[in-house]
C-alpha positions in Angstrom: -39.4 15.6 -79.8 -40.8 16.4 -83.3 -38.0 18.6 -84.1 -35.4 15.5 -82.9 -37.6 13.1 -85.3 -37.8 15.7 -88.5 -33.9 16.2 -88.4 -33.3 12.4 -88.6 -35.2 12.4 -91.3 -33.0 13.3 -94.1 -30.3 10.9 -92.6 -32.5 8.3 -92.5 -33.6 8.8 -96.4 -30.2 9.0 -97.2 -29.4 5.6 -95.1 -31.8 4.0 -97.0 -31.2 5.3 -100.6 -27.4 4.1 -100.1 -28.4 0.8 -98.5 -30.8 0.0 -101.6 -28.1 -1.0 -104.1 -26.6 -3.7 -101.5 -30.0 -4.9 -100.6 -30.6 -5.6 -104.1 -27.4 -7.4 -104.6 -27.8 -9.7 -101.5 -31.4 -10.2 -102.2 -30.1 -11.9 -105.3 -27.2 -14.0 -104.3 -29.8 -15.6 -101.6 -32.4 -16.1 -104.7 -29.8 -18.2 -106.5 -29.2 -19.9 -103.2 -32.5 -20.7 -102.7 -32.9 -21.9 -106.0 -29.8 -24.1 -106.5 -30.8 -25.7 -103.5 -34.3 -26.3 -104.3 -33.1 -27.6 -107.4 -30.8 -30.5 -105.9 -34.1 -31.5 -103.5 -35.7 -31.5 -107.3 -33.3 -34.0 -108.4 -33.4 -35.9 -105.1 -37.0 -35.8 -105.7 -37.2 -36.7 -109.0 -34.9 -40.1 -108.7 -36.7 -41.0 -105.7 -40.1 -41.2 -107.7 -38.1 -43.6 -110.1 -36.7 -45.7 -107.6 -40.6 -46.0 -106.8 -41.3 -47.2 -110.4 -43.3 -44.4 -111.8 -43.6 -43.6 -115.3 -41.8 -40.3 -116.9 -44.8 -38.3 -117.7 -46.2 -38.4 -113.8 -42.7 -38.3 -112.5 -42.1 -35.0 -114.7 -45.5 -33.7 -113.5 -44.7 -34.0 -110.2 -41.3 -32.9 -110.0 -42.6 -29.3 -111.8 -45.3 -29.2 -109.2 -42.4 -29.6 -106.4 -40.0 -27.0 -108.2 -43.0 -23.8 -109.0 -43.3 -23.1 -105.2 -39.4 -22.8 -104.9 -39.2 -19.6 -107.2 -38.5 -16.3 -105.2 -39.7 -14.1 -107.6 -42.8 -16.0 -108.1 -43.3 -15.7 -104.4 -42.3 -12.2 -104.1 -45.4 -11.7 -107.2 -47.5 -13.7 -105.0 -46.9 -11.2 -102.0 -48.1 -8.3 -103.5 
């Protein structure tokens, strides 16, 4: 069984080191994704607050707190 397992080895390092490149590339079209639609829920958020009658400074505070959890790479940093 260990001889079976140290054979697929190299394959499997190989698999991976070709499968890198298109990881990376998906991995970033879903980033931008994620982040032009957590933008538009920004936006939604941000004109609901001043339909509610708040003023610009608290509105703006609040909208960048709603927006810093929705970056990918800040998340990914937070991960490690």
């Amino acid at each position: 069984m260990k001889e079976k397992t140290e054979r697929n080895l190299p394959k499997f390092v190989g698999f991976i080191i070709l499968m890198i490149p298109s990881l990376f590339f998906r991995f970033g079209i879903e980033a931008f994704r994620f982040k032009s639609k957590a933008y538009k829920a920004g936006r939604i958020f941000k004109n609901e607050l001043q339909r509610q009658g708040l003023d610009t400074t608290t509105i703006q505070q609040l909208t960048d707190s709603y927006l810093e959890g929705s970056d990918p790479f800040r998340l990914l940093r937070a991960l490690r």
